[in-house]
TIVEXTOR-441291 format. One record per atom (N, C-alpha, C): residue in three letters; chain; atom name; x, y, z. Coordinates in steps of 0.02 Angstrom, whole numbers, plus 50000, padded with zeros to 5 digits. Layout:
{rec "ALA", "A", "CA", {X, Y, Z}}
...
END
This chain:
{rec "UNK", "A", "N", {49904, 49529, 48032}}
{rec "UNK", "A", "CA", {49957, 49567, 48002}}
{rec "UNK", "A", "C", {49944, 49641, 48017}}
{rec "UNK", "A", "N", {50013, 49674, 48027}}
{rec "UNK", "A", "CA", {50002, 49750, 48040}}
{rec "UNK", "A", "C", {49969, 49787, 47983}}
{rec "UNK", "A", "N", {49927, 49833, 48024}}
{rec "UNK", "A", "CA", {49887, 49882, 47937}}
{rec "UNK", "A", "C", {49945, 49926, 47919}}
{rec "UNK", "A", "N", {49963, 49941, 47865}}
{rec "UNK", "A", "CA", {50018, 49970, 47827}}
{rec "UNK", "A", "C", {49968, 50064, 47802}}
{rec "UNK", "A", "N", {49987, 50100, 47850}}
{rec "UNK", "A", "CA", {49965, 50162, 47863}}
{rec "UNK", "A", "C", {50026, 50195, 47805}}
{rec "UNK", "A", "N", {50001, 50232, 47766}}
{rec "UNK", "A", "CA", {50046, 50282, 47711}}
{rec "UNK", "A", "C", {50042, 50345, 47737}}
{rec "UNK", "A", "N", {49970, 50352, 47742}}
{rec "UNK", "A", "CA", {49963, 50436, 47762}}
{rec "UNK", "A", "C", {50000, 50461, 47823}}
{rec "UNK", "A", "N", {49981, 50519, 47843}}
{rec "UNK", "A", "CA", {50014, 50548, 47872}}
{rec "UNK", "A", "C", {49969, 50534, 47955}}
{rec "UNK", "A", "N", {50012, 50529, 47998}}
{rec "UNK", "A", "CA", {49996, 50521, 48086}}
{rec "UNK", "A", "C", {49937, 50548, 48092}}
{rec "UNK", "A", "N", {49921, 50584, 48081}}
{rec "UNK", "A", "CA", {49845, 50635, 48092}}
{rec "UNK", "A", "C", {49823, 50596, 48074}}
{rec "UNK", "A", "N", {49816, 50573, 48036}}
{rec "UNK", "A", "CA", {49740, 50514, 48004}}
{rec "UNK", "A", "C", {49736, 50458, 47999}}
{rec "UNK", "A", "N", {49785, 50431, 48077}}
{rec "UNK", "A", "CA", {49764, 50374, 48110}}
{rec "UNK", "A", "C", {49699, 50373, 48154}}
{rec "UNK", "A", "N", {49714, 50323, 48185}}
{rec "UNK", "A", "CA", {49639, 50311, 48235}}
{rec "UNK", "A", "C", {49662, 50355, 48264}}
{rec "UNK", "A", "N", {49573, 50347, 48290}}
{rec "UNK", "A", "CA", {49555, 50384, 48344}}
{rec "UNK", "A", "C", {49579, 50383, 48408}}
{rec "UNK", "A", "N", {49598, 50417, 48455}}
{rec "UNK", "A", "CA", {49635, 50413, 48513}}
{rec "UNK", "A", "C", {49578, 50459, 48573}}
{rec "UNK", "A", "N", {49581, 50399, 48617}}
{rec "UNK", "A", "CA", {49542, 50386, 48672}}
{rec "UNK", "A", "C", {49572, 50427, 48713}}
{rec "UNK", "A", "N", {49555, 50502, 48719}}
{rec "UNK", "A", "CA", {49591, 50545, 48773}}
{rec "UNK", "A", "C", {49565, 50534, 48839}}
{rec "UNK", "A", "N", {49489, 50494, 48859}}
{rec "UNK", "A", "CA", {49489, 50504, 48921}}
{rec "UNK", "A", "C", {49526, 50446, 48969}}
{rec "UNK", "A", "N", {49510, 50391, 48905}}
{rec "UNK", "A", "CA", {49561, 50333, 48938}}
{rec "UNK", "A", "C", {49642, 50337, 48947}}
{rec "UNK", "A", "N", {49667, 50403, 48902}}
{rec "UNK", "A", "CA", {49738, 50399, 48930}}
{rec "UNK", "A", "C", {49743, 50440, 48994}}
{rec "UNK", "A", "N", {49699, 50485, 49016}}
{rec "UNK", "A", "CA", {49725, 50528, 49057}}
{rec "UNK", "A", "C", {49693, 50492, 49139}}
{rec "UNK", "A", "N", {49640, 50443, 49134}}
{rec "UNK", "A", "CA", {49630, 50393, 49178}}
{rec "UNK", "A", "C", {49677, 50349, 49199}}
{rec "UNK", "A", "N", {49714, 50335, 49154}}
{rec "UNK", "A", "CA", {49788, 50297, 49143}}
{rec "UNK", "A", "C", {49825, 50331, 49185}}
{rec "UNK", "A", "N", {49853, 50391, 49175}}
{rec "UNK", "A", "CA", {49894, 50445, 49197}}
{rec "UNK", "A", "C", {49865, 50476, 49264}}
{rec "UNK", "A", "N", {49817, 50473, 49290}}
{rec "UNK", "A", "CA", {49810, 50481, 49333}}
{rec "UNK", "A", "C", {49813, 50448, 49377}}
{rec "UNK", "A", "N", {49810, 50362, 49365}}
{rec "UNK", "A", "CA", {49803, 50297, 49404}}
{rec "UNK", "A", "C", {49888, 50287, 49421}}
{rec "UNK", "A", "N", {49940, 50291, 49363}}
{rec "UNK", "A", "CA", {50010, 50296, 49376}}
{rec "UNK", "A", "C", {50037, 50364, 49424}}
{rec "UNK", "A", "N", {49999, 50422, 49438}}
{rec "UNK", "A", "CA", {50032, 50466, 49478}}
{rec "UNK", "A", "C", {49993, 50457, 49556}}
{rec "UNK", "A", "N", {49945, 50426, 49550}}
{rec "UNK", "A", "CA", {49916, 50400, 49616}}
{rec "UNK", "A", "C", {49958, 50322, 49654}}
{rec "UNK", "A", "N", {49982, 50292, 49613}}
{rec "UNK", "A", "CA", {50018, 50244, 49621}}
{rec "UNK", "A", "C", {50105, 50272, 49640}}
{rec "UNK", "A", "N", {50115, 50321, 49597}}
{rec "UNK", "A", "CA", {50183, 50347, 49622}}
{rec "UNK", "A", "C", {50178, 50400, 49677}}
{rec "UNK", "A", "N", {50139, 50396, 49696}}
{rec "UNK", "A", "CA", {50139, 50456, 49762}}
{rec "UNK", "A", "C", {50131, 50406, 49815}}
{rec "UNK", "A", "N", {50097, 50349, 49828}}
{rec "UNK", "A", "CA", {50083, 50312, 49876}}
{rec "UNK", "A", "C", {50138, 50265, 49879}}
{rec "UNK", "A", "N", {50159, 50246, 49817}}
{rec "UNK", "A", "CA", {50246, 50201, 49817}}
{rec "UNK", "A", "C", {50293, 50259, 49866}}
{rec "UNK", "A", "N", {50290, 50286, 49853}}
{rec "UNK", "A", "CA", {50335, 50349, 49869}}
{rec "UNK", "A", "C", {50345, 50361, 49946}}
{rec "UNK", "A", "N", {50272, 50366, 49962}}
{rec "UNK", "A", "CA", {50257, 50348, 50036}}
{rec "UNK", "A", "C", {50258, 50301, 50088}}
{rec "UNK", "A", "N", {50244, 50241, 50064}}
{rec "UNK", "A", "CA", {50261, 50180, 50081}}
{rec "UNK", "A", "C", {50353, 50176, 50088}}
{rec "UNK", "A", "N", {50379, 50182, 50042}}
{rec "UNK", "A", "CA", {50457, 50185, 50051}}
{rec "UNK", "A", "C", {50463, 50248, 50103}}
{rec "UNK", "A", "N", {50446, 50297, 50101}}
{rec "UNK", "A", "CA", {50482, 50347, 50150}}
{rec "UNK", "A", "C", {50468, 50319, 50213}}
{rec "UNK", "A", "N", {50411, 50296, 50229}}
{rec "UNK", "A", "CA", {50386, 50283, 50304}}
{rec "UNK", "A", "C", {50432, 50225, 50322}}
{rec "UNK", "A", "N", {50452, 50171, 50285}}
{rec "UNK", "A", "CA", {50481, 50122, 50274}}
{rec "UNK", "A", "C", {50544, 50156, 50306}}
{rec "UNK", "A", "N", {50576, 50182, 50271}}
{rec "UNK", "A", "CA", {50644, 50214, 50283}}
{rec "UNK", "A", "C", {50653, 50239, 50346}}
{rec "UNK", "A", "N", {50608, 50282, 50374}}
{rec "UNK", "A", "CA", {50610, 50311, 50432}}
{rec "UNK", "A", "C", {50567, 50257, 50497}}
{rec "UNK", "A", "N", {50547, 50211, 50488}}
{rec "UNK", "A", "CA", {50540, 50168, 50522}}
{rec "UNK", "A", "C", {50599, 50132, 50538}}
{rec "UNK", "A", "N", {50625, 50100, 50479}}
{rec "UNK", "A", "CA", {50691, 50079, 50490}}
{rec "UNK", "A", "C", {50755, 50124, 50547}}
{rec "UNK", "A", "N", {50744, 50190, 50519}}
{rec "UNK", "A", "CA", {50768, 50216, 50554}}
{rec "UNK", "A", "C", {50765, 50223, 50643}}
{rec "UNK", "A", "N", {50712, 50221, 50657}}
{rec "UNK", "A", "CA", {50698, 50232, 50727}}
{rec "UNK", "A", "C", {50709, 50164, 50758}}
{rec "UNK", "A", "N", {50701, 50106, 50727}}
{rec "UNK", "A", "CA", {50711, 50053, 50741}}
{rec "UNK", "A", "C", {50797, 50032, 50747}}
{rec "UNK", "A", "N", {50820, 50040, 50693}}
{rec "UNK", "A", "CA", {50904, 50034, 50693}}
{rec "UNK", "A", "C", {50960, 50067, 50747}}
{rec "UNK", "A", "N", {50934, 50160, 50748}}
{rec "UNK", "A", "CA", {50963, 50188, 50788}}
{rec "UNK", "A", "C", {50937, 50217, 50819}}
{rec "UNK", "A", "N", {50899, 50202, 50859}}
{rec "UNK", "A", "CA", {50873, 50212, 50932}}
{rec "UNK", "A", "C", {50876, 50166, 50981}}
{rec "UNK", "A", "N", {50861, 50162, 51049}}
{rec "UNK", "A", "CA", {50843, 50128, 51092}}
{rec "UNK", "A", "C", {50760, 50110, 51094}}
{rec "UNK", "A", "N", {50725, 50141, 51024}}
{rec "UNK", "A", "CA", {50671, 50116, 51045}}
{rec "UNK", "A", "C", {50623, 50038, 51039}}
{rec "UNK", "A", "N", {50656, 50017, 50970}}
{rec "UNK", "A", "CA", {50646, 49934, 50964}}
{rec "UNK", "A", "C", {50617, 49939, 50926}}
{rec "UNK", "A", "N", {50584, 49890, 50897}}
{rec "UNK", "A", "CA", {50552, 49846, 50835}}
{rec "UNK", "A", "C", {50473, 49865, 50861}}
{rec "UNK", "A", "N", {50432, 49852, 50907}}
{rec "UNK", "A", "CA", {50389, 49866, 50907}}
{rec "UNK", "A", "C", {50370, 49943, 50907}}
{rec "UNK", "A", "N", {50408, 49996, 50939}}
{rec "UNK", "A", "CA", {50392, 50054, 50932}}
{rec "UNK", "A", "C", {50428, 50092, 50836}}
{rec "UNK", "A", "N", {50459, 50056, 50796}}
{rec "UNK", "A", "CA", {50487, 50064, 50745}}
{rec "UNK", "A", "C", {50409, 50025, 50702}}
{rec "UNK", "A", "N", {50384, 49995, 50723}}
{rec "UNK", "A", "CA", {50335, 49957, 50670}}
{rec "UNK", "A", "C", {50253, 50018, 50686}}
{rec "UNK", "A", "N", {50258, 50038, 50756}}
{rec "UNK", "A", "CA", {50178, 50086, 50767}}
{rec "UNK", "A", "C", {50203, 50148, 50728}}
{rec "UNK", "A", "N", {50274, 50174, 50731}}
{rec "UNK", "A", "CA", {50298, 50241, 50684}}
{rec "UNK", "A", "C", {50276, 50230, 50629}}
{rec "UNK", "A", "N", {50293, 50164, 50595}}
{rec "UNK", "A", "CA", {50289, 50159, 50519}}
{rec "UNK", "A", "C", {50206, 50180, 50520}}
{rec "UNK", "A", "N", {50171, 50140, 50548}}
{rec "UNK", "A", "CA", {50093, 50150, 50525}}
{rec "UNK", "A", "C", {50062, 50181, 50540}}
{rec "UNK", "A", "N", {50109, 50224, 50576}}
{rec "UNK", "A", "CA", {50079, 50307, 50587}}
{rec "UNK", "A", "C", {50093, 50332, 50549}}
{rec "UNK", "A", "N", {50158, 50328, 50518}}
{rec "UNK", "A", "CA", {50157, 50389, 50451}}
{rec "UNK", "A", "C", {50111, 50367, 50408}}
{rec "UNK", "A", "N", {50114, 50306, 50382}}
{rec "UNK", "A", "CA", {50055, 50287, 50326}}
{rec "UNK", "A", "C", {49997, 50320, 50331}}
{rec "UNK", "A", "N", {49989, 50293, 50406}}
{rec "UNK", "A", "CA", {49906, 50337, 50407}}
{rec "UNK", "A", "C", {49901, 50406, 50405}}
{rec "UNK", "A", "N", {49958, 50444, 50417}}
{rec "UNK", "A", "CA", {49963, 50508, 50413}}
{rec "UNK", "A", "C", {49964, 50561, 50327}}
{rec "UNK", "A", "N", {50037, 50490, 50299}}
{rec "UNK", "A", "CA", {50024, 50534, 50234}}
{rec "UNK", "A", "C", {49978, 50496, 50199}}
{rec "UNK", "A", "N", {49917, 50441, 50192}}
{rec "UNK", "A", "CA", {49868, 50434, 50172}}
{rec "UNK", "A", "C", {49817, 50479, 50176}}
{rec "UNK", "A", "N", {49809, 50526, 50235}}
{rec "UNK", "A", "CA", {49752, 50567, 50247}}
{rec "UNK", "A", "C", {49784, 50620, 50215}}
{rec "UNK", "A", "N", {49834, 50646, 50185}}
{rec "UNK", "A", "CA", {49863, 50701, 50188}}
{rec "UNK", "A", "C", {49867, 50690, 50116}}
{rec "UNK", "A", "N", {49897, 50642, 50074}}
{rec "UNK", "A", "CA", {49872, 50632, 49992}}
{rec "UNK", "A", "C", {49809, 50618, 49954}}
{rec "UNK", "A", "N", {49762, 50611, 50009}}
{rec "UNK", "A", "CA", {49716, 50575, 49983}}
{rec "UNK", "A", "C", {49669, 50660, 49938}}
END
């Protein structure tokens, strides 16, 4: 059963600041690399769709950018 807290917010538990900001740092490391993955994605697609260059030169772009903005976020 839930504990039935009267007092006031301050004088709840204790709150684990290093574990939230480990948290928060693990979600903005995850949204920068989502982020990246889709752009390279996008512009792979791109070179692939409207160019003459094809599927295999649209698939070495993609994993060049990866590897590019991996070294470059890291």
């Amino acid at each position: 059963m839930a504990e039935q807290n009267t007092g006031p917010v301050e004088t709840g538990a204790e709150m684990d600041y290093a574990e939230h900001e480990k948290t928060y740092n693990m979600f903005l490391m995850l949204a920068k690399f989502a982020t990246l993955g889709c752009i390279s994605i996008i512009i792979g697609m791109a070179v692939g769709f409207f160019t003459a260059a094809g599927i295999i030169t649209a698939t070495l772009v993609t994993i060049i950018l990866i590897a590019i903005g991996y070294y470059l976020l890291k």
